[in-house]
C-alpha positions in Angstrom: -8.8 23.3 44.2 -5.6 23.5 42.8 -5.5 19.9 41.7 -9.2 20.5 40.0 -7.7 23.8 37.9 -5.1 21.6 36.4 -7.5 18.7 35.5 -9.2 21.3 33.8 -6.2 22.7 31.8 -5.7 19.4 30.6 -8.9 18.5 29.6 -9.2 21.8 27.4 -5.8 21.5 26.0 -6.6 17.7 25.2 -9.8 19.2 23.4 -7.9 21.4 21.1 -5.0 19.3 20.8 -7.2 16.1 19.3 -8.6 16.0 16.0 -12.3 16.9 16.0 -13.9 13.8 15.0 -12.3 12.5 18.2 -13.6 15.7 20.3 -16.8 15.1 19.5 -19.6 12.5 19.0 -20.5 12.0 14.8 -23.5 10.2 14.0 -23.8 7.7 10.8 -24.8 8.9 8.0 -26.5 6.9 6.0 -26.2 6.1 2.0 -27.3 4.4 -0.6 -30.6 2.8 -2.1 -32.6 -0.2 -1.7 -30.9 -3.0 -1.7 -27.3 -1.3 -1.1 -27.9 1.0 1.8 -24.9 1.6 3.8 -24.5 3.3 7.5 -21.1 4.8 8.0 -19.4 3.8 11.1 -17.7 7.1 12.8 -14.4 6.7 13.8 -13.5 3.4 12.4 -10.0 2.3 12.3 -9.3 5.3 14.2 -6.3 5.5 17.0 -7.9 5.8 20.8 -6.8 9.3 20.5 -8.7 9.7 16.7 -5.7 10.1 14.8 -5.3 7.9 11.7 -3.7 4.8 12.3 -2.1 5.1 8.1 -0.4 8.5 7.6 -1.1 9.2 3.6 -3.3 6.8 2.1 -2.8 6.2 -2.2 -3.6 2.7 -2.2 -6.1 -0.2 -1.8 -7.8 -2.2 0.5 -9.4 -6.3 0.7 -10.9 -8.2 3.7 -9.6 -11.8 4.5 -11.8 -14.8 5.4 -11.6 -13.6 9.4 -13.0 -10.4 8.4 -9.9 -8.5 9.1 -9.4 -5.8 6.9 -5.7 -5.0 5.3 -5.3 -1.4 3.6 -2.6 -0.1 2.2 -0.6 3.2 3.0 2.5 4.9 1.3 4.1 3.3 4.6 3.0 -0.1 4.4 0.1 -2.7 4.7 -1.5 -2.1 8.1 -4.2 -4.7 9.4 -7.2 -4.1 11.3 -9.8 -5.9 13.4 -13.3 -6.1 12.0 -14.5 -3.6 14.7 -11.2 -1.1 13.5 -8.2 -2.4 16.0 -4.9 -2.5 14.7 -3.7 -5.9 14.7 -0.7 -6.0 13.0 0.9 -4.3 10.0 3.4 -4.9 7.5 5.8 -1.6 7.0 9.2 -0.5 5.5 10.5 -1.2 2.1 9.5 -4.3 0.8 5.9 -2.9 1.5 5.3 0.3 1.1 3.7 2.4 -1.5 1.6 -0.2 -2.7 -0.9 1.1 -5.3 -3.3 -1.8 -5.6 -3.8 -5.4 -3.9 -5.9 -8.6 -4.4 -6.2 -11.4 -1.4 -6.6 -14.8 -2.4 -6.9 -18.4 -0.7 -4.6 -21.2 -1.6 -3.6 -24.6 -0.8 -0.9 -23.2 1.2 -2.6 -20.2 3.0 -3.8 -16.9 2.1 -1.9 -15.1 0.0 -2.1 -10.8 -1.4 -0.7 -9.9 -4.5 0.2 -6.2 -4.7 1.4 -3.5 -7.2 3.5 -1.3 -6.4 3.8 1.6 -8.8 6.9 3.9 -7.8 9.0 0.1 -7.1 8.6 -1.1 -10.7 6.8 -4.3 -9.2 4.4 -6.6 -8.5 4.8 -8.6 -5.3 2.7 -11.8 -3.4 3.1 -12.5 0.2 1.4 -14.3 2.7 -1.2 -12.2 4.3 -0.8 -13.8 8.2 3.0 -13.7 7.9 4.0 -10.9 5.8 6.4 -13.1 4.3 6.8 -12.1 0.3 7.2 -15.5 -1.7 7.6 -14.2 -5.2 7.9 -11.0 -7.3 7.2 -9.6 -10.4 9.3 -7.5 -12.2 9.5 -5.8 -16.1 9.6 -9.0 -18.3 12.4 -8.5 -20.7 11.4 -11.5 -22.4 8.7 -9.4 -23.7 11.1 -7.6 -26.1 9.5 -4.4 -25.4 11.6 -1.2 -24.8 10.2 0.9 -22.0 11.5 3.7 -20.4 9.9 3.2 -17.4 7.6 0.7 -15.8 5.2 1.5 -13.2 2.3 -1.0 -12.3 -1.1 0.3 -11.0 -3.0 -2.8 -10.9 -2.9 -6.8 -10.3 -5.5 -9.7 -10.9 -5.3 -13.3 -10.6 -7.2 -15.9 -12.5 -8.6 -19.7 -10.6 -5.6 -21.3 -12.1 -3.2 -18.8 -10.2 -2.0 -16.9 -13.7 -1.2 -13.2 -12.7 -2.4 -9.8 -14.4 0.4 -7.1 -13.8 -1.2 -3.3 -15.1 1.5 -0.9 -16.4 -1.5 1.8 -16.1 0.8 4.8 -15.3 3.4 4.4 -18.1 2.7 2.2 -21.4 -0.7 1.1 -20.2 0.2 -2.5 -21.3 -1.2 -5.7 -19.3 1.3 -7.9 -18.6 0.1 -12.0 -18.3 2.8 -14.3 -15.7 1.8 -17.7 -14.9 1.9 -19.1 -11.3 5.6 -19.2 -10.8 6.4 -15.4 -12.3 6.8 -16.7 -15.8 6.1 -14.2 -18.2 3.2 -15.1 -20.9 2.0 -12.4 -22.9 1.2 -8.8 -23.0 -1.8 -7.2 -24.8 -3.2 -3.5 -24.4 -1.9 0.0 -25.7 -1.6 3.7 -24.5 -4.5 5.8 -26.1 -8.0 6.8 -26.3 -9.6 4.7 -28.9 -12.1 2.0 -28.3 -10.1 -0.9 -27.4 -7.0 1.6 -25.6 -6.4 2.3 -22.0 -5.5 5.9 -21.2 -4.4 4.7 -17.7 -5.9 1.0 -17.1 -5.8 2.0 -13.4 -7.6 -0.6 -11.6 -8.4 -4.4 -12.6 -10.2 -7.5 -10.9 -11.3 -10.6 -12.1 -14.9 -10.7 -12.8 -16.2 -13.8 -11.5 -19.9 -12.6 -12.5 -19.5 -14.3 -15.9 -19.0 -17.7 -17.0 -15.7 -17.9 -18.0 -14.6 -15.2 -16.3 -13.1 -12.1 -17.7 -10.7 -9.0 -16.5 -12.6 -5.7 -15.6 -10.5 -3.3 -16.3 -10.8 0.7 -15.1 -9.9 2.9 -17.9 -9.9 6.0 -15.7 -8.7 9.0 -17.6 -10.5 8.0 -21.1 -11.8 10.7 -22.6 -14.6 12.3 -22.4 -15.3 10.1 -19.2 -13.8 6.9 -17.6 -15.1 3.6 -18.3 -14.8 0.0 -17.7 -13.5 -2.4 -19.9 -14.0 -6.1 -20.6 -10.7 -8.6 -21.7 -10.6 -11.8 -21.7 -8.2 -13.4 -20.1 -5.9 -14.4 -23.4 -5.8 -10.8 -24.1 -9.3 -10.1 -26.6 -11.5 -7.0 -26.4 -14.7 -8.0 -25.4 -16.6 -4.6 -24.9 -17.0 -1.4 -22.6 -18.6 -2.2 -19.4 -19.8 1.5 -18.8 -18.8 4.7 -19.7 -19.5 8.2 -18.2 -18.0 7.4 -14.8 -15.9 9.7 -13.9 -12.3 8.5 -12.9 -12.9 4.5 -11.7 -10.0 3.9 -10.0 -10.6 0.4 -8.8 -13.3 -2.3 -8.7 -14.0 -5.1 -6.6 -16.8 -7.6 -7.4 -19.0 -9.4 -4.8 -21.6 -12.1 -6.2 -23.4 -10.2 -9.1 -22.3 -6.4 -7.7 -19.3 -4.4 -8.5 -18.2 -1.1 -6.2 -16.2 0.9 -8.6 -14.5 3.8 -6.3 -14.7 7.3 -8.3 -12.1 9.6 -7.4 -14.4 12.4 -7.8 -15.8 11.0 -4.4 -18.3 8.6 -4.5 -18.3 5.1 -5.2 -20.8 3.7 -8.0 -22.3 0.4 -7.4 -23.1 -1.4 -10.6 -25.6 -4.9 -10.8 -24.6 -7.4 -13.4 -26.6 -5.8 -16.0 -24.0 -2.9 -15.2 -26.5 -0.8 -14.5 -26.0 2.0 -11.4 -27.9 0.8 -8.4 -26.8 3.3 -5.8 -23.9 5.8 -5.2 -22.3 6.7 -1.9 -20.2 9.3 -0.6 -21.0 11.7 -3.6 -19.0 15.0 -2.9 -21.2 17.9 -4.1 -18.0 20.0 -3.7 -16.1 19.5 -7.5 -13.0 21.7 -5.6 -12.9 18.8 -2.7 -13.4 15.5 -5.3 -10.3 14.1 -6.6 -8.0 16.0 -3.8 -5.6 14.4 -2.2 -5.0 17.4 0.3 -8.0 17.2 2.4 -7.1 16.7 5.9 -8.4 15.2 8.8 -10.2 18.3 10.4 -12.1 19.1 6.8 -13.3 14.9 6.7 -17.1 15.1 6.6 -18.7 11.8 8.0 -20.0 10.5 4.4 -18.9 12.6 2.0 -15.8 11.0 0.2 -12.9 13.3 -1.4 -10.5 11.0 -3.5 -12.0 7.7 -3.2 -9.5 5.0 -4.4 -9.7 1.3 -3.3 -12.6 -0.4 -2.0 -13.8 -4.5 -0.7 -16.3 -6.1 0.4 -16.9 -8.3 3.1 -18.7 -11.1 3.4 -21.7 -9.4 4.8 -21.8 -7.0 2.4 -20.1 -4.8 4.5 -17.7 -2.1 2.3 -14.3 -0.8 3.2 -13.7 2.6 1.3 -9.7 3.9 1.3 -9.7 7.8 0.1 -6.2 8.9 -1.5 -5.8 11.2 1.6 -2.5 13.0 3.2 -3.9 12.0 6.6 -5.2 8.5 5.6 -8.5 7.7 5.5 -10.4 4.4 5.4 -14.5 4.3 6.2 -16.4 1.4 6.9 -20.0 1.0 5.3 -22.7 -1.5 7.1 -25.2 -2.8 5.1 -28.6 -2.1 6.6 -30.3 -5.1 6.6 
């Protein structure tokens, strides 16, 4: 009897010691319209004892050919299993704080390039080793005078030249070949029509022929937008307005998930036209915070949504900008 009374102790202070998505069963929610419907997957990339596996999540997130899924944390790149294992992770110095990422195959492997806002730098390293092979840093050659520099976004084009985003100081684009050469520059700080006030996230959007950089202009006023360059530097057009704060976009055959850090993400079709939104926080106090901790998480309802991929099911990873780290997985329903 005595052995029973202290199973019992345990098992209650184990219940109010765990965090109470692990305490107790959440159903999927499910999101979306037609054609991009999305179930949520409770738990995902969760520790066995439901604690995050990140600590404080301001970063980004993309999916290599396996499937496995690498998201980035102010402590470093940690890798997980399609089904949400930890399987190995990339911490310390050289990695953390990384603000945005893009994963690329090579000749020579796979390969992410990252920014890294607060360490002035862009970085590429290979994504099965962890081993950085190059790094970008402020080109002086540029002959600009900065007083900081403090990169929110990176794209690469098919013939490996590298877009670095200076989106939270002078908002200029910075162009390096393959090797780290410096190129060119193009982009200003403001609010008119061809200005970035904060060209936060970038891709390459492969849904044109040639392709072009998609850029986020999240704090444009009165709403963000996104932006077409081509890839010498030329205005093409706005994308969309209205949305919000984008903070990143990832692009999947003719669709683009554009994280709002309102909470929701927008998906857009390549007319650019809004085909579905997911997540949508109905509370404005709870969008855009990066306080929200684990115990106040609702299963489907987003609260600083910042980096999202796809994989190639059409599945969506989702990374919130969250003090306990969250990252949500999104199945495509069939």
């Amino acid at each position: 009897m005595k052995n029973c009374s202290i199973c019992v102790a345990i098992t209650v202070a184990l219940s109010i010691a765990l965090p109470a998505c692990a305490a107790e069963k959440t159903k999927p929610v499910r999101m979306g319209s037609g054609l991009m419907t999305f179930d949520t997957v409770p738990g995902w990339g969760l520790r066995p004892d439901g604690s995050s596996a990140l600590g404080p999540t301001h970063g980004a997130v993309v999916v290599d050919k396996a499937g496995n899924v690498y998201t980035s944390a102010d402590k470093g790149v940690v890798v997980f299993s399609p089904d949400g294992k930890v399987i190995r992770s990339y911490l310390g110095k050289d990695y953390s704080r990384i603000h945005d990422m893009e994963i690329r195959q090579e000749a020579d492997g796979e390969f992410i390039y990252a920014a890294r806002n607060a360490n002035a730098e862009g970085i590429k390293f290979d994504a099965h080793s962890g081993k950085i092979v190059l790094k970008l840093t402020f080109p002086q050659e540029s002959g600009l005078k900065l007083g900081r520099f403090n990169p929110t976004a990176i794209a690469v084009a098919a013939n490996g030249d590298i877009f670095l985003s200076d989106g939270y100081a002078s908002n200029h684009i910075f162009k390096y070949d393959k090797t780290g050469k410096y190129l060119m520059h193009f982009g200003t700080k403001g609010n008119g029509l061809q200005q970035f006030n904060t060209a936060h996230g970038m891709t390459l959007d492969t849904r044109y022929e040639p392709a072009r950089l998609l850029v986020c202009d999240r704090n444009h006023r009165p709403k963000g937008r996104l932006l077409h360059y081509s890839l010498d530097g030329k205005f093409i057009g706005e994308v969309v307005t209205g949305l919000g704060m984008p903070t990143s976009v990832a692009v999947q055959g003719d669709y683009v998930s554009v994280p709002d850090l309102h909470g929701r993400v927008v998906i857009l079709d390549k007319t650019n036209t809004i085909i579905a939104v997911l997540g949508h926080n109905p509370d404005r106090k709870k969008g855009a915070s990066y306080g929200i901790r684990q115990a106040q998480w609702v299963e489907g309802v987003f609260s600083g949504t910042h980096g999202s991929y796809w994989d190639n099911d059409g599945n969506l990873y989702v990374q919130d900008w969250n003090i306990s780290g969250r990252i949500i997985k999104l199945v495509r329903v069939k």
